[in-house]
C-alpha positions in Angstrom: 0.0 0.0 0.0 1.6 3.6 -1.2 1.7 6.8 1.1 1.5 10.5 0.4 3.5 12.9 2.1 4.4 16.5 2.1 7.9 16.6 1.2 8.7 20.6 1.7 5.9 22.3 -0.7 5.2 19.3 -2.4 2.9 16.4 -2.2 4.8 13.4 -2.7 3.5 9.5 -3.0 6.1 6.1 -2.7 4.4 3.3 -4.5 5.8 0.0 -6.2 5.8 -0.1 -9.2 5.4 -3.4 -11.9 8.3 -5.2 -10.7 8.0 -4.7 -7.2 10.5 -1.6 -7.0 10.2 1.0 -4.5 9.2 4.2 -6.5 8.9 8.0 -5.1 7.0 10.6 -7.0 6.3 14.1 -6.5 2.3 15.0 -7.6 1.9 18.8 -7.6 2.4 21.4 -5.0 0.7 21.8 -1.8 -2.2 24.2 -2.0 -2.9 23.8 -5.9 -3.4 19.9 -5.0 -5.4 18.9 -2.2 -4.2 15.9 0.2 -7.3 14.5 -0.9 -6.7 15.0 -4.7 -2.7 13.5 -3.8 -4.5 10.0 -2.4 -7.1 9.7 -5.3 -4.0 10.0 -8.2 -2.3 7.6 -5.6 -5.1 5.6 -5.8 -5.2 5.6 -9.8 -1.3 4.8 -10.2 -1.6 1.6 -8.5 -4.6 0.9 -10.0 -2.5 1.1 -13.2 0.6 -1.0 -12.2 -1.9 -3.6 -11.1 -3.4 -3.3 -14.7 0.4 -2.9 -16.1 -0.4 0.1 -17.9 1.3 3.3 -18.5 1.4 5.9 -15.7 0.3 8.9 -17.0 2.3 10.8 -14.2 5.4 9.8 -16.1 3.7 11.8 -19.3 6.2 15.0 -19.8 3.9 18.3 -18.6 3.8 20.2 -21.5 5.1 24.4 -21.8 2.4 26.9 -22.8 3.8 27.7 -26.1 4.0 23.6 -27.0 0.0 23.0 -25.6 -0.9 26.2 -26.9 -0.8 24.5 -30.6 -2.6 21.8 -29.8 -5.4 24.0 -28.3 -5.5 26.2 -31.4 -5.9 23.0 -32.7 -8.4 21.8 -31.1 -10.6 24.6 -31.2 -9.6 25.6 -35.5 -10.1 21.5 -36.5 -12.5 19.8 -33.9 -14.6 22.5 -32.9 -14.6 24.9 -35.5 -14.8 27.8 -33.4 -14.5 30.7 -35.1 -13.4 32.2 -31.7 -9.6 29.9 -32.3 -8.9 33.5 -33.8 -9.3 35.9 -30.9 -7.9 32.9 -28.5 -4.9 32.5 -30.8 -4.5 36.1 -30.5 -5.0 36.5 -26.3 -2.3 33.9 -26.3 0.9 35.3 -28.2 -0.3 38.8 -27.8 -0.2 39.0 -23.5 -0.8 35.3 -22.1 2.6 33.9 -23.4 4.6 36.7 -22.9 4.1 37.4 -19.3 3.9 33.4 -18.6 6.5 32.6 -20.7 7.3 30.2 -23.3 8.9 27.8 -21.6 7.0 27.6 -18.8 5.2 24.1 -17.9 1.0 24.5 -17.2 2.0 23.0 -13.6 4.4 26.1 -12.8 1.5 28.3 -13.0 0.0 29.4 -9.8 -2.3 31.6 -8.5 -0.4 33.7 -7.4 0.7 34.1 -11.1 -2.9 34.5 -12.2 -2.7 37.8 -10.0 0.0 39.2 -11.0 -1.1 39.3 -14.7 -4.0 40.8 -13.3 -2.4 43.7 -12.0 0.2 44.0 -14.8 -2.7 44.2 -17.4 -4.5 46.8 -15.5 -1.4 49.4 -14.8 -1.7 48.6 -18.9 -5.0 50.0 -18.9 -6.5 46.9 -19.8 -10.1 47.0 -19.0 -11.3 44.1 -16.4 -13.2 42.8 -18.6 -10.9 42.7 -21.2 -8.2 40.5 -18.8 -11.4 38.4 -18.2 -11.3 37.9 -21.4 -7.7 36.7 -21.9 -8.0 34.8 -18.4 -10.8 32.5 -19.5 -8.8 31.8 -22.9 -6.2 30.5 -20.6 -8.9 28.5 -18.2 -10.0 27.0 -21.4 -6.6 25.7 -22.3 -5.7 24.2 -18.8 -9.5 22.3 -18.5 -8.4 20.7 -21.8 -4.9 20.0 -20.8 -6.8 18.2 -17.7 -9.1 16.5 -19.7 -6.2 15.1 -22.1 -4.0 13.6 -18.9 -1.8 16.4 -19.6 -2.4 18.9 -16.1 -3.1 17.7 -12.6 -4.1 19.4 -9.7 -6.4 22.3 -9.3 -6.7 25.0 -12.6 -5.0 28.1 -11.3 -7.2 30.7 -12.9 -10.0 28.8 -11.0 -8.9 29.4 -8.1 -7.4 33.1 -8.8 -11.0 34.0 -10.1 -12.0 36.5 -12.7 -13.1 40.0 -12.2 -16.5 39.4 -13.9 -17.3 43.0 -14.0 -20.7 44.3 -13.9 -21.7 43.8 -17.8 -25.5 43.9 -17.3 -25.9 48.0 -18.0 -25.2 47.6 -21.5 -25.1 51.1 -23.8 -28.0 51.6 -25.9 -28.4 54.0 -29.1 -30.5 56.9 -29.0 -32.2 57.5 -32.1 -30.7 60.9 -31.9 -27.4 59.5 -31.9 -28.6 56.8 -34.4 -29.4 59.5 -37.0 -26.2 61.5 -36.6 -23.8 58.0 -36.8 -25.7 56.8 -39.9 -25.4 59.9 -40.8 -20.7 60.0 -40.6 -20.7 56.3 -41.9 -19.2 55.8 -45.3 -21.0 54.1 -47.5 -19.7 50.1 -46.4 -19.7 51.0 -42.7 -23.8 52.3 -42.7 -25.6 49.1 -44.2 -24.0 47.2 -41.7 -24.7 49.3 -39.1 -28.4 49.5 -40.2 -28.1 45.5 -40.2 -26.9 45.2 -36.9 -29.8 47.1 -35.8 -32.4 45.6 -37.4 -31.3 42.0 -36.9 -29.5 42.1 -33.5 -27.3 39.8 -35.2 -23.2 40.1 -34.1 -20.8 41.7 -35.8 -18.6 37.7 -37.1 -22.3 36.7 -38.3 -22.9 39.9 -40.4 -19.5 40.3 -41.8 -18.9 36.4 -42.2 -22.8 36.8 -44.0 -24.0 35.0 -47.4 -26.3 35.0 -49.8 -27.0 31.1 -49.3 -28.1 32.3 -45.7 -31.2 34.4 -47.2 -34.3 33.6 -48.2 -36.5 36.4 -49.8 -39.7 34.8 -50.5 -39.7 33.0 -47.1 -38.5 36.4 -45.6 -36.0 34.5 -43.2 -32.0 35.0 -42.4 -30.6 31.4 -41.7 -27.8 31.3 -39.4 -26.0 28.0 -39.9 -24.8 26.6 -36.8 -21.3 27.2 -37.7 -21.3 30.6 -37.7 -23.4 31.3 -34.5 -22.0 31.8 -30.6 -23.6 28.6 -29.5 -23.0 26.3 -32.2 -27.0 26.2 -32.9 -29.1 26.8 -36.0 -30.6 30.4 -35.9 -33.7 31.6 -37.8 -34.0 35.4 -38.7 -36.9 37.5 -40.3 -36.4 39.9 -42.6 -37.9 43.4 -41.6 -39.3 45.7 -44.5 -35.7 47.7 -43.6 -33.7 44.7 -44.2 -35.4 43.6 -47.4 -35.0 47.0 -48.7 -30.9 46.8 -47.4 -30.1 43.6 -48.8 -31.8 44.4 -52.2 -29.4 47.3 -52.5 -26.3 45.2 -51.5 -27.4 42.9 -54.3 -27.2 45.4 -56.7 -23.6 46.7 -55.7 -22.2 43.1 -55.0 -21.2 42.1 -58.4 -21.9 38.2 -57.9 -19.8 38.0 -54.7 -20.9 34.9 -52.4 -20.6 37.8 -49.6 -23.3 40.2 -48.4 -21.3 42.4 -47.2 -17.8 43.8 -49.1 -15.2 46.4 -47.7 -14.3 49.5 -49.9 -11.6 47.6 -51.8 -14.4 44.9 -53.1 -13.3 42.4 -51.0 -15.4 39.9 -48.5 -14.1 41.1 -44.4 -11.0 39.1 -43.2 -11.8 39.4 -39.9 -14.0 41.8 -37.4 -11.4 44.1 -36.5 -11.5 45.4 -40.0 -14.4 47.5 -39.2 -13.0 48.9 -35.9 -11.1 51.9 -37.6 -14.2 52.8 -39.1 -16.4 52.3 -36.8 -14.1 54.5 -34.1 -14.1 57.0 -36.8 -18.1 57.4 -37.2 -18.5 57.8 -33.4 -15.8 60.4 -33.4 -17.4 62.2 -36.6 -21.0 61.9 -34.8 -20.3 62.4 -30.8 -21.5 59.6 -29.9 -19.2 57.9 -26.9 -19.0 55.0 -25.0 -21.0 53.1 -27.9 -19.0 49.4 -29.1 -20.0 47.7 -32.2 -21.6 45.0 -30.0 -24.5 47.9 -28.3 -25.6 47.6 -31.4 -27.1 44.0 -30.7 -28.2 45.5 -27.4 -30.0 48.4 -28.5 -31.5 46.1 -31.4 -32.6 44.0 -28.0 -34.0 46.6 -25.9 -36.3 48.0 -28.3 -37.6 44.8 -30.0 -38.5 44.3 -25.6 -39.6 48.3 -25.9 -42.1 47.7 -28.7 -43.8 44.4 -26.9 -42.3 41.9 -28.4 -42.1 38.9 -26.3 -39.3 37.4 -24.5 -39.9 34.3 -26.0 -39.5 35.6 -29.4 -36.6 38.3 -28.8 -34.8 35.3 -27.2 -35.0 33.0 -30.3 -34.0 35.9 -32.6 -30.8 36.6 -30.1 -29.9 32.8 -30.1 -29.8 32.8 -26.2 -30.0 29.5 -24.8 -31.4 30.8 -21.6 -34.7 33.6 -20.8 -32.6 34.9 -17.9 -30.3 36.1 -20.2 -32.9 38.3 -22.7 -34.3 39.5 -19.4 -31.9 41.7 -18.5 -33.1 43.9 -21.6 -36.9 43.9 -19.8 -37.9 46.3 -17.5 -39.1 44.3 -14.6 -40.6 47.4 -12.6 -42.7 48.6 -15.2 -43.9 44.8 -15.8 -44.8 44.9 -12.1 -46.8 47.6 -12.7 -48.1 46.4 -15.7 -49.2 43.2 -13.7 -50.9 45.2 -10.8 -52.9 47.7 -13.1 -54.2 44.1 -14.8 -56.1 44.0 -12.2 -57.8 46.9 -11.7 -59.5 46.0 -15.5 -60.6 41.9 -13.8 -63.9 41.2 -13.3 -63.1 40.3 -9.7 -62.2 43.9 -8.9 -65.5 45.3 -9.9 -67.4 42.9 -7.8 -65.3 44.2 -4.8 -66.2 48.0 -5.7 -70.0 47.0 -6.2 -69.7 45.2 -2.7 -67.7 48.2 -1.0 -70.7 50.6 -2.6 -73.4 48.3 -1.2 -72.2 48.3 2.3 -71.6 52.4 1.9 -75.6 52.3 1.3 -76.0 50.3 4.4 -73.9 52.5 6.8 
């Protein structure tokens, strides 16, 4: 029977291994691996030598710039994420750098987690923007785990994220919606006018084809390839879109694309309209607005207009009616709810009785 034991500020186990040789080996360091955690791998490796199979303790750990590729991978081949981009990009940009390249997954504490934290900010890096980055990282350690490849606790985990308050988003004013239609060149406004009339994101607009629409039906098809949760998504066309996407016909020139940049060409990725985009707010004064408010504002006033949750949540693609909530306005539903009453049946049988017993007194 093995034993684990802290040996300085490291869990250690001695087991035997196939041929009945005393072996010693260090699991992971105390506080990112639990004592608990040290008996149950404990537990597994002799479970394997009874079995006579490879211990996967013996398996190299693997640096951040080698696992890395295979989670770019992952996400580009298996997945098809279109997110293996962005990720790709969190990664080399800020992750690798300040972790380093050489740097085995089980080197990384919490305490590193941290520290990036507070090097990213005195960069100016918003919270949620670290958040961001963190979770990439999350993501790649979970699927380190999950491939035999990390033990112990993830560290970003238990560093936690900011998660900044994102439930006030910024909605456009139709003032403001006038006056930034109004500084768009002549790519940047029919996308804009999309976005706002479809609540759709700004990868599913720019990523767009013909093949998706359906005229006579009057639907935008969102194949689930191309959407945030990997799910089919259905779309109707408003008289503003059909008129939009007639006119983008006409000035396509037989492109597969909806949606072409001033040289002609189909979007390489989203940050191709950011440049643009900044420059129309700057042109119109509108501030604090991202690309992404769009959706929002799209949201609010589909929820404005009395739509129904229901259907604003299908045409959003959420997979939960908490989250298309947060565009309702719960007070003025309570109200709503309240004043129902008042107009019941039930409550002008109380005032008749109330009036009856007036007479009597």
């Amino acid at each position: 029977m093995g034993t684990v034991y802290k040996r300085g500020n490291t869990w250690t186990m001695d087991y035997k291994d196939q041929n009945g040789n005393d072996r010693q080996k260090a699991i992971g360091k105390v506080g990112v691996i639990t004592k608990t955690m040290a008996r149950e791998i404990l537990r597994k490796k002799e479970q394997q030598v009874k079995l006579g199979q490879y211990d996967m303790l013996d398996a190299d750990i693997p640096t951040l710039d080698d696992f890395t590729k295979q989670y770019i991978a992952y996400k580009r081949d298996t997945e098809k994420k279109p997110s293996w981009k962005s990720d790709e990009q969190h990664l080399r940009l800020h992750l690798i750098p300040f972790f380093g390249r050489n740097r085995k997954l089980s080197d990384i504490q919490p305490q590193d987690i941290d520290d990036y934290k507070s090097s990213r900010l005195k960069e100016n890096a918003a919270p949620a923007t670290v958040d961001r980055e963190l979770a990439v990282l999350r993501h790649l350690i979970n699927l380190a785990e999950r491939w035999n490849k990390f033990f112990g606790k993830n560290p970003v985990s238990i560093a936690g994220l900011f998660h900044p308050n994102n439930q006030k988003e910024r909605t456009l004013a139709p003032e403001e919606e006038k006056r930034l239609l109004d500084s768009c060149n002549e790519y940047l406004r029919p996308i804009i006018l999309f976005a706002l009339h479809t609540a759709m994101r700004k990868s599913e607009i720019l990523t767009l084809k013909w093949t998706n629409i359906d005229l006579e039906t009057g639907i935008i098809t969102l194949e689930h390839t191309n959407t945030k949760s990997k799910k089919l998504r259905r779309i109707p066309i408003n008289t503003v879109v059909r008129k939009l996407l007639l006119e983008q016909k006409l000035k396509g020139k037989g492109s597969d694309f909806i949606f072409l940049s001033s040289k002609g060409i189909p979007y390489k990725k989203e940050d191709s309209l950011r440049q643009p985009f900044l420059g129309a707010l700057r042109r119109a004064g509108v501030q604090g607005l991202r690309f992404h408010d769009l959706r929002h504002t799209a949201a609010t006033r589909m929820i404005e207009s009395g739509a129904s949750i229901v259907a604003v949540s299908k045409i959003l693609g959420h997979a939960d009616l908490k989250t298309t909530m947060r565009y309702a306005h719960p007070e003025e539903s309570l109200k709503d709810a309240v004043e129902l009453l008042t107009k019941s049946n039930f409550s002008d049988s109380l005032t008749d009785k109330s009036t009856d017993i007036g007479n009597l007194s």
